[in-house]
C-alpha positions, -999 to +999 in steps of 0.1 A: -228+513-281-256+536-281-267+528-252-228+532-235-231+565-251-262+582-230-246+563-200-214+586-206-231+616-214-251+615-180-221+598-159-194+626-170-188+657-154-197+692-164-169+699-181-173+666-204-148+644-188-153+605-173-139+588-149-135+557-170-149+527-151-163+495-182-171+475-153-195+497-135-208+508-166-212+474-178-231+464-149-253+494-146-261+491-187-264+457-183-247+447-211-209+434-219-189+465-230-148+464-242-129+497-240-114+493-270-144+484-287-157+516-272-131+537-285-127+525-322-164+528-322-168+565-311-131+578-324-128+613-322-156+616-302-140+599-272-108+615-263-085+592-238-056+625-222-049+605-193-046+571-174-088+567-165-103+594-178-119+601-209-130+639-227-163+641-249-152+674-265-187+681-285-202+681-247-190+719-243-209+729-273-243+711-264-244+720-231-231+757-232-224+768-265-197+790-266-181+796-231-175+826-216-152+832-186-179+858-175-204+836-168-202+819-135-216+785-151-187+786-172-157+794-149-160+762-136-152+744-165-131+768-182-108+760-152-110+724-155-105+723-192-074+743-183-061+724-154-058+694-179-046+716-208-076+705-231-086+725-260-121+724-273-127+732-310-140+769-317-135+777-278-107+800-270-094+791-237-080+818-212-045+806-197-046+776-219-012+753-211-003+759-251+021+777-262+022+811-277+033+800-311+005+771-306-025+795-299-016+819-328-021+788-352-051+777-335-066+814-338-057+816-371-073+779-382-102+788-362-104+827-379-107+809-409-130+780-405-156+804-383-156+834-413-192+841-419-193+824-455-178+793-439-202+794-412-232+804-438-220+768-465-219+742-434-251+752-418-266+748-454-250+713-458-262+700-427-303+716-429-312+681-430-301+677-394-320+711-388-355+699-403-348+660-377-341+688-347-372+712-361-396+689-379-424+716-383-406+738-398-398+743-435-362+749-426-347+751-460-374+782-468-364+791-428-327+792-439-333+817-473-355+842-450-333+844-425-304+857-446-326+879-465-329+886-431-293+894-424-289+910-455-317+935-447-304+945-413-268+945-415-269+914-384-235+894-381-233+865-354-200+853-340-218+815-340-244+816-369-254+781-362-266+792-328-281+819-343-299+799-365-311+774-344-325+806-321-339+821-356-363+786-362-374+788-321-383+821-327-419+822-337-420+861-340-404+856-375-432+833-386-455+864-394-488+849-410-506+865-441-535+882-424-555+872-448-548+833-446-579+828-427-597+828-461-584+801-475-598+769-472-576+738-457-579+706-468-579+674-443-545+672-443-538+709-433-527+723-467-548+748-483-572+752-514-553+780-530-556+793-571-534+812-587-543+844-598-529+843-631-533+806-648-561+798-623-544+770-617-556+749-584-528+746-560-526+728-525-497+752-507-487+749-474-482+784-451-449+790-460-457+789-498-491+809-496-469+844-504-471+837-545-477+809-559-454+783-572-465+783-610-461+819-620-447+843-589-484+858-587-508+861-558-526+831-546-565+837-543-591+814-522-615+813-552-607+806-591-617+843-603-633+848-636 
């Protein structure tokens, strides 16, 4: 099945949609594949909306993000996704084939589902999929910075995840203590810090060098008498 699945998302179209074929896919994977099988397997994520052809609806969203009939890599499959009256969760479709009453409930669902609070509590249920995607990064200490971040500056997003996601490839916003060079790293890349107020000996990372963890204080390179 996994397997199947790259095959499908390299062998559909730009728009997400395969011309189903097991057989050549069989043969080509090399291995023995049943369509139903296939389907109880991947659910939702397979969608069957007519006779030999399937739609992998999450494909919009990894490959473009939100789509915009502006931009010319997007007319294409705004127009196909149309043709076939498809509608992609938190996409709104120009001259979708629903009807009026239809597309006021879907705004509405999707008005509430993409609020920013909404937005905000799923992207900090799923930072655990964030630190497998960004494994250097301290993405739970990433996520509280970036809304202090937010808060500072007034920014709103219309897709915070992709905003987020932007906010931990960004290295601009990983300013480093100028005086870090001081400090002393250990083997394994931490470094030999003491706090300025217990004198306690620490091993923080660079994230965690702005106070230290024991009593909110300055760290210091040196135990000072």
């Amino acid at each position: 099945m996994k397997l199947f699945w790259v095959y499908l998302l390299t062998k559909c179209d730009h728009a997400g949609i395969w011309d189903v074929d097991i057989d050549l896919a069989a043969f080509q994977i090399g291995v023995e594949l049943d369509e139903s099988k296939i389907l109880e397997t991947f659910n939702r994520k397979i969608i069957p909306f007519k006779d030999g052809k399937w739609f992998i609806p999450k494909f919009i969203d990894y490959q473009y993000g939100e789509l915009n009939e502006n931009v010319n890599a997007h007319k294409s499959v705004i127009k196909i996704l149309n043709k076939y009256g498809l509608n992609v969760e938190n996409q709104l479709l120009p001259n979708s084939s629903a009807t009026d009453q239809d597309k006021d409930k879907d705004k509405d669902k999707d008005k509430d589902k993409n609020t920013k609070r909404n937005q905000l509590l799923e992207i900090r249920d799923n930072l655990k999929e964030y630190k497998e995607m960004f494994i250097n990064k301290d993405v739970r200490l990433e996520f509280d910075k970036w809304n202090d971040y937010m808060l500072s500056r007034g920014k709103t997003y219309k897709n915070y995840s992709a905003a987020f996601r932007n906010w931990l490839r960004n290295d601009q916003f990983d300013k480093k203590d100028t005086n870090v060079q001081q400090f002393k790293k250990t083997k394994t890349g931490l470094y030999i810090a003491y706090c300025k107020k217990c004198k306690k000996k620490n091993y923080p990372n660079e994230y965690q060098l702005k106070q230290s963890s024991c009593c909110g204080v300055d760290w210091t390179p040196t135990v000072q008498q």
